[in-house]
C-alpha positions in Angstrom: 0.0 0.0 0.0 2.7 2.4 0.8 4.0 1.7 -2.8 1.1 2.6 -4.1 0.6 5.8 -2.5 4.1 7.2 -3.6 3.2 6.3 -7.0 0.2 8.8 -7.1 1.6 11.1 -5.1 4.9 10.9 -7.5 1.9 11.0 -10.6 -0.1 13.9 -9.1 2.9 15.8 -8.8 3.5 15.0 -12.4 7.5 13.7 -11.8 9.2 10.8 -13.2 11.2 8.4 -11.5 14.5 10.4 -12.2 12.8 13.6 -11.5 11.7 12.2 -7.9 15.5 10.8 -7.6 16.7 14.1 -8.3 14.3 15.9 -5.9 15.5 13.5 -3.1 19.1 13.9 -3.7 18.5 17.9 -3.2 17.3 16.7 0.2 19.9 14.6 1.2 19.3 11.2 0.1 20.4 9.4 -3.3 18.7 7.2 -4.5 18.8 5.2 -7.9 15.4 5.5 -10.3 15.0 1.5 -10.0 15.1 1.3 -6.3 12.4 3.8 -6.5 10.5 1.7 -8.5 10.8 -1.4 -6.3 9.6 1.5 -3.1 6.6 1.6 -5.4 6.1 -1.9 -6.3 6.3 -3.0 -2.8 9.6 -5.2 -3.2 11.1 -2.8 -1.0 9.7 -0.8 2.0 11.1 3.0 2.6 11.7 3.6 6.4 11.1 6.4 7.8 13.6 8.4 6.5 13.1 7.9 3.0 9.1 9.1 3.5 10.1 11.8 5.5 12.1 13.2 2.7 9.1 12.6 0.4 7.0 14.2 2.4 8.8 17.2 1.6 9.3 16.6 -1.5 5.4 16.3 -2.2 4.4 18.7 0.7 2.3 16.2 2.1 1.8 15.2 5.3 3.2 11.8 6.4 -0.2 10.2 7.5 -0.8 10.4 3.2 1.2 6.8 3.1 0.1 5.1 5.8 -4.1 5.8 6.0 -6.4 2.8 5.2 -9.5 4.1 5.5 -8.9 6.3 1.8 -12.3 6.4 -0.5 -12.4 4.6 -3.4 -12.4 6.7 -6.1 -13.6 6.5 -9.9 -13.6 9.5 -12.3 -15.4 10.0 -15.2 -15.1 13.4 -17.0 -18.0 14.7 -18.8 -15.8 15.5 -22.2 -12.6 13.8 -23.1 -10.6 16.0 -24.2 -6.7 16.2 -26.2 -5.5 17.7 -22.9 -7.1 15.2 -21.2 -5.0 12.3 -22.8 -1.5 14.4 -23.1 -1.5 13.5 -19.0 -4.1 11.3 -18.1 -2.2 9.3 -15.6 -0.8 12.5 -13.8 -4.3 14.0 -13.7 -6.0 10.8 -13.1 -3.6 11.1 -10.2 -3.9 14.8 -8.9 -8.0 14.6 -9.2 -7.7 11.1 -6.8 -5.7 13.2 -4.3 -8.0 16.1 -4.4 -10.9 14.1 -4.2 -10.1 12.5 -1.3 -9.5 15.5 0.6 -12.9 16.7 -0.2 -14.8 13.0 0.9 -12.5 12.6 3.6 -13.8 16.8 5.0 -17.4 15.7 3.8 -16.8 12.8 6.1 -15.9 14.4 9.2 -18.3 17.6 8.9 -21.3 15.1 7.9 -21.9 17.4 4.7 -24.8 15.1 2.4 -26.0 16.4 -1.0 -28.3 14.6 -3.0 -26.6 12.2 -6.3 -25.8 14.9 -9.7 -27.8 13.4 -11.9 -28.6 15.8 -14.7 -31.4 15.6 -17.4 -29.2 16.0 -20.5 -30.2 18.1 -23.6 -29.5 17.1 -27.0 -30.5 20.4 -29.0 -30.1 20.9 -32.9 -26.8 22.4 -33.5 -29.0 25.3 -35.9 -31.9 26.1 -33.3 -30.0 25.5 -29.8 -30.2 28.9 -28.7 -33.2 29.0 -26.9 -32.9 25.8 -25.5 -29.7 26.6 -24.3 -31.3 29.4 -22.6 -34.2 27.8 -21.1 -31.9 25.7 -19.6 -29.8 28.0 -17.8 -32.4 30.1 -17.0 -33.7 26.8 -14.6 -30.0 26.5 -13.7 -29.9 29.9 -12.2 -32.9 29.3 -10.5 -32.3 26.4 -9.0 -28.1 27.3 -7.9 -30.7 30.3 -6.1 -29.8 33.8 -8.1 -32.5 33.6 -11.0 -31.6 36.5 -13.5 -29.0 38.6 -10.7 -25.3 39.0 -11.3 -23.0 36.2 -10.4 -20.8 37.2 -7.8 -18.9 34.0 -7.7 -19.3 31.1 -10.4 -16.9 29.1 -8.0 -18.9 29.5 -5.0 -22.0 28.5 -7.0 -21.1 25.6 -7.6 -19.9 24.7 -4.5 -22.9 25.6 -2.6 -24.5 23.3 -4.9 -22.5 20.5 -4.4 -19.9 20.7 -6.9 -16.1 20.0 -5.5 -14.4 22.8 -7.4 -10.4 23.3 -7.1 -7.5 25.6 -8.8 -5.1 22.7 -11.2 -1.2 23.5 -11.2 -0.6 25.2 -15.0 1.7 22.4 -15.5 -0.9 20.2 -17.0 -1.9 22.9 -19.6 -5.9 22.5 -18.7 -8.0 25.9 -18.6 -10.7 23.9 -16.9 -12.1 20.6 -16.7 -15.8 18.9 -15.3 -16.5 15.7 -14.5 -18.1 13.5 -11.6 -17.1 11.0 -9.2 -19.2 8.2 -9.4 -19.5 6.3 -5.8 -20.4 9.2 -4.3 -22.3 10.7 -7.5 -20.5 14.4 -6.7 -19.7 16.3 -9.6 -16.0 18.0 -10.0 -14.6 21.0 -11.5 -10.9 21.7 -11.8 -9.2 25.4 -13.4 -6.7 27.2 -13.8 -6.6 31.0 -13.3 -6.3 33.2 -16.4 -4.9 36.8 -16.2 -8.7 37.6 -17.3 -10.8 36.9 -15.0 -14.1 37.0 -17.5 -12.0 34.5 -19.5 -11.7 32.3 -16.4 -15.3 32.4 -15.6 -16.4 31.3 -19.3 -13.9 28.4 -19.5 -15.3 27.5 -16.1 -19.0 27.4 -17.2 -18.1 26.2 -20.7 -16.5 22.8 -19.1 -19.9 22.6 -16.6 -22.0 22.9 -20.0 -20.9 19.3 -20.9 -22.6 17.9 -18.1 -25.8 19.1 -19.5 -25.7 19.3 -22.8 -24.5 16.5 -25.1 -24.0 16.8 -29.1 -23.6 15.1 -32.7 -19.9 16.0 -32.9 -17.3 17.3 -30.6 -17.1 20.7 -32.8 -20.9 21.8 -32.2 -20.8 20.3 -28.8 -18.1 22.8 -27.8 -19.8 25.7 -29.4 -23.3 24.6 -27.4 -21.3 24.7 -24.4 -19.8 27.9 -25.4 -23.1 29.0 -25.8 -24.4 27.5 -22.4 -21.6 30.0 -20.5 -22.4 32.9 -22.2 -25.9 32.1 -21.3 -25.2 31.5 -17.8 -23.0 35.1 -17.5 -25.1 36.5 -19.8 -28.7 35.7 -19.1 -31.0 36.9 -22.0 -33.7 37.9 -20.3 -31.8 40.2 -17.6 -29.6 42.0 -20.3 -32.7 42.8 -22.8 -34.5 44.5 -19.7 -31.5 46.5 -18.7 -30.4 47.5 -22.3 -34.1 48.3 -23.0 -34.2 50.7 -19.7 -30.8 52.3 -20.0 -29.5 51.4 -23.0 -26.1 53.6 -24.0 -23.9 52.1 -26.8 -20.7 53.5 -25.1 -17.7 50.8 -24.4 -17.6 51.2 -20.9 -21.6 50.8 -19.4 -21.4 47.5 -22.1 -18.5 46.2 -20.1 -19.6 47.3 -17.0 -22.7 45.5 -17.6 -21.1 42.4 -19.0 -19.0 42.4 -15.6 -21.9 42.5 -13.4 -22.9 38.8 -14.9 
């Protein structure tokens, strides 16, 4: 078991073998890549020492190789995706760890949410529009803010049962959705941009694909592009204000667009 935890913590952490070697030997210890791997297949056992140093290396605590009582956990994301597969095993990985945390908290503070199960829409890729809206109009009421400004996508979701969590820029993702499926929790991982109105979209635009579903992955991710704007953007909400105050000058249009 031990083994198996330094492999996804070594994984999550994104690291080869000779990369974890090299980060041990800055803290004192050399080691050779293979009798790392024989740490991680369990043919030999690290004492104390050697998961100490690791511990550091991974800033985790030392309990991380030794707990039995970890969830099970089993990912399914709701697109697969090119930067997906260019690290699967490493993200794989990082989400496992991450999700844990979260069941393990959920655990202790008693925290129960009913099992994400969304109705899916399948719209025609030429007429989606309104659909798309009607849908996220019954989003926002349900997630409790109807046609107001968004304050925080991040806390929306959370307060609606979504585990949501920042993902280091070295695995090149902008954002990613998916669900865990024994406890039926669904996930979202980012990364910040500099823009933070670019952050929010790719955040909503990842959550779309647990909603919507398409006939090819090019109009599916222009639906779901379609299903964030609609969410930051509510139709209904903008028409009434544009209608009451309407100015055509660049900064009451951005202004506006913020307040969403």
């Amino acid at each position: 078991m031990i083994g198996d935890r330094i492999k996804l913590a070594r994984l999550a952490n994104a690291l080869s073998l000779q990369d974890l070697a090299d980060a041990l030997e800055e803290e004192g210890l050399k080691i050779t890549r293979a009798a790392l791997s024989k740490f991680e297949t369990g043919k030999l056992t690290p004492n104390n020492m050697w998961l100490d140093a690791m511990a550091r290396v991974f800033t985790f605590d030392k309990c991380f190789f030794f707990r039995e009582d970890y969830p099970d956990i089993d990912i399914h994301f709701f697109q697969e995706q090119n930067t997906i597969q260019k690290r699967e095993s490493e993200l794989q990985a990082y989400l496992q760890i991450k999700l844990e945390q979260q069941i393990l908290v959920d655990r202790l503070l008693q925290t129960q949410y009913e099992p994400f199960a969304p109705q899916q829409i399948s719209p025609e890729f030429d007429t989606c529009q309104t659909a798309i809206d009607a849908l996220t109009q019954t989003l926002r009421e349900q997630w409790g803010n109807r046609s107001q400004p968004i304050s925080s996508v991040t806390g929306i979701l959370e307060s609606n049962g979504w585990y949501v969590f920042e993902i280091p820029p070295l695995f090149e993702i902008e954002a990613v959705a998916g669900i865990e499926r024994n406890t039926m929790r669904p996930f979202l991982c980012f990364s910040y941009d500099e823009n933070t109105d670019k952050t929010r979209f790719n955040i909503l635009k990842s959550v779309g694909y647990a909603f919507i579903s398409g006939q090819s992955p090019e109009e599916l991710e222009e639906m779901c592009c379609k299903f964030s704007r609609a969410v930051l953007l509510p139709a209904q909400a903008i028409s009434h204000e544009l209608i009451s105050s309407f100015s055509p000058d660049y900064w009451p249009l951005t202004l506006l667009k913020r307040r969403y």
